[in-house]
C-alpha positions in Angstrom: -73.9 8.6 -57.5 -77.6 8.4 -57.1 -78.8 7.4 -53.7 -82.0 8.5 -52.0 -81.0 9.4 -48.1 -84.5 9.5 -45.4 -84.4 10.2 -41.8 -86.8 7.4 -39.7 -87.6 7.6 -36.2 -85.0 8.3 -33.8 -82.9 10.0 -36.3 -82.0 6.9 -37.8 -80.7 7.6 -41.5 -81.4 4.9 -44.3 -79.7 5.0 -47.7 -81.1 3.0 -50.4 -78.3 2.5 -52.6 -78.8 1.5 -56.8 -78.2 -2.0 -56.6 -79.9 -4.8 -55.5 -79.0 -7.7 -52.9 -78.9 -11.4 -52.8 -83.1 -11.1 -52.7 -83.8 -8.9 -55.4 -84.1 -6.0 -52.9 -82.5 -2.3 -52.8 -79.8 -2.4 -51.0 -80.0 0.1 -47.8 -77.5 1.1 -46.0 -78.2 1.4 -41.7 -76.9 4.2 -39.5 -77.6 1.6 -36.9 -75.5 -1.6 -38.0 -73.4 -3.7 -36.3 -69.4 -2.8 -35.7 -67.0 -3.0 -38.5 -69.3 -2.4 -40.9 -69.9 0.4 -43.0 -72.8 2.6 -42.0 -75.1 5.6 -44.0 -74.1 8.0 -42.0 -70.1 7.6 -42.1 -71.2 6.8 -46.5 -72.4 10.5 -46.5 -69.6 11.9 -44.1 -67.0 10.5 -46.6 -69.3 12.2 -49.7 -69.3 15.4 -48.0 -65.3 15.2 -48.0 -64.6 14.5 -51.0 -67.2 16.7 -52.6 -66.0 19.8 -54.3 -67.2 23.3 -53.1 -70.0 24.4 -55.6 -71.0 20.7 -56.8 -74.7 21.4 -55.1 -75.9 24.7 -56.6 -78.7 24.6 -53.7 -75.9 24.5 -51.2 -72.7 26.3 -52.6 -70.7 25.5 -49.7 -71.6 22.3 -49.2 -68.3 20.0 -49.5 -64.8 20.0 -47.5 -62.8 19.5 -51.1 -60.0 17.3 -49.9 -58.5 16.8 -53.0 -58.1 20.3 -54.2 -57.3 22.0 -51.0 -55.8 19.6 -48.7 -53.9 17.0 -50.7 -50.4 18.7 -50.3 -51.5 20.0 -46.8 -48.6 20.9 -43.7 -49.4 19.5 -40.1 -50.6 23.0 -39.4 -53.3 22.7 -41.8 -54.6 20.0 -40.5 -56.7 21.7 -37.7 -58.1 23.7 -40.2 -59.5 20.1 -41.9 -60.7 19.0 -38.7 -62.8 22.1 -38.1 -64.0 22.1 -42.1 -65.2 18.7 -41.3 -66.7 19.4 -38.3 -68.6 22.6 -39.5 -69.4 20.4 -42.7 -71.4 17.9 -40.1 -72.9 20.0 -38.3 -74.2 22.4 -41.2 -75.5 19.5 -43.4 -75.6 16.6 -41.4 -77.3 17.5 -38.0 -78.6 14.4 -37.1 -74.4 13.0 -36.8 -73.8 15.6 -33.5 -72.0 15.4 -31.9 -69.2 14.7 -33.8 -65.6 14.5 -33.3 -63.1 14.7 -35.5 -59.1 14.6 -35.7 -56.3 14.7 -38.4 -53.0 12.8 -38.2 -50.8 12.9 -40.8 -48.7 10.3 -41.4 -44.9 10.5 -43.1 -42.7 7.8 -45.0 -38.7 8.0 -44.0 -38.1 10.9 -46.6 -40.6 13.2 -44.8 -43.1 13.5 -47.3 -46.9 13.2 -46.5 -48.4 10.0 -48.2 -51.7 9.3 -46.1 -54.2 11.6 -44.1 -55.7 9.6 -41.7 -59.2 10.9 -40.3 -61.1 9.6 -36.9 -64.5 10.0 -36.8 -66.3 9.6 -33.3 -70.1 9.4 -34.6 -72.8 8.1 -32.6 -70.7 6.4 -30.3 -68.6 5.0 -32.8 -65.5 6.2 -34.0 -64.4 5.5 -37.3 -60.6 5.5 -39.1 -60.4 6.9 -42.6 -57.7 7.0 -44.5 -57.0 9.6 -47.0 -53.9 8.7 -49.8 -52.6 11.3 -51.3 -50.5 9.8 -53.7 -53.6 8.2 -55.8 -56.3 10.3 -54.5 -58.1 7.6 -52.5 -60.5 7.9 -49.7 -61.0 4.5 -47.8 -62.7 3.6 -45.0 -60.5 0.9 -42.8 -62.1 0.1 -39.6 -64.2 0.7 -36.3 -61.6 1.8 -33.4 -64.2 1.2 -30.6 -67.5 0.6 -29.0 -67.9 3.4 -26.6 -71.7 1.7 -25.7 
């Protein structure tokens, strides 16, 4: 996925995707857009979740890895995600604190764990992910709130 990530003025974080929009212009994703859409800094949050330990030889610890080391995950690992991902923000994505995070898992009738859903509170937003572990599939639903 090649995308070029630049900080503006007031923090403000702009990535210019590889594709173009209805103009003939790179697309650019906004930290600063409008709710219920899908903003650069929650695009880079999701990348650094999914991202595998190791896949930036600069930064070897750079990824949470939720694939490989929380897809069959108990409810008492999930604290231990929350933390990862905060640690994960705050290490390589300073200009996102504060951040909050929290883990919920959610189980079908027969008790096993199908979805991992993740709420992000970032720059007064907070945001519901939703992690499925039955086809490996990270999605971003929706905007919970305005806290403006």
């Amino acid at each position: 996925m090649a995308t070029e990530t630049t900080v503006g003025k007031d923090n403000n974080i702009h990535d210019y995707l590889m594709a173009l929009d209805d103009l003939g212009q790179p697309k650019v994703l906004d930290m600063n857009v409008p709710n219920g859409q899908l903003s650069s800094g929650l695009l880079m949050v999701m990348r650094l979740i999914i991202m595998r330990k190791g896949t930036q030889p600069d930064f070897p610890d750079m990824g949470v890895d939720i694939v490989g080391r929380y897809r069959f995950s108990f409810d008492e690992e999930l604290t231990a995600l929350s933390v990862d991902i905060r640690d994960q923000i705050t290490t390589y994505l300073p200009e996102l604190i504060p951040a909050t995070v929290d883990c919920q898992m959610d189980k079908n009738d027969g008790g096993d764990s199908k979805r991992l859903f993740i709420m992000l509170g970032l720059n007064g937003q907070t945001y519901l992910l939703i992690y499925d572990t039955t086809n490996n599939s990270l999605k971003y639903l929706t905007t919970l709130e305005d806290k403006e």
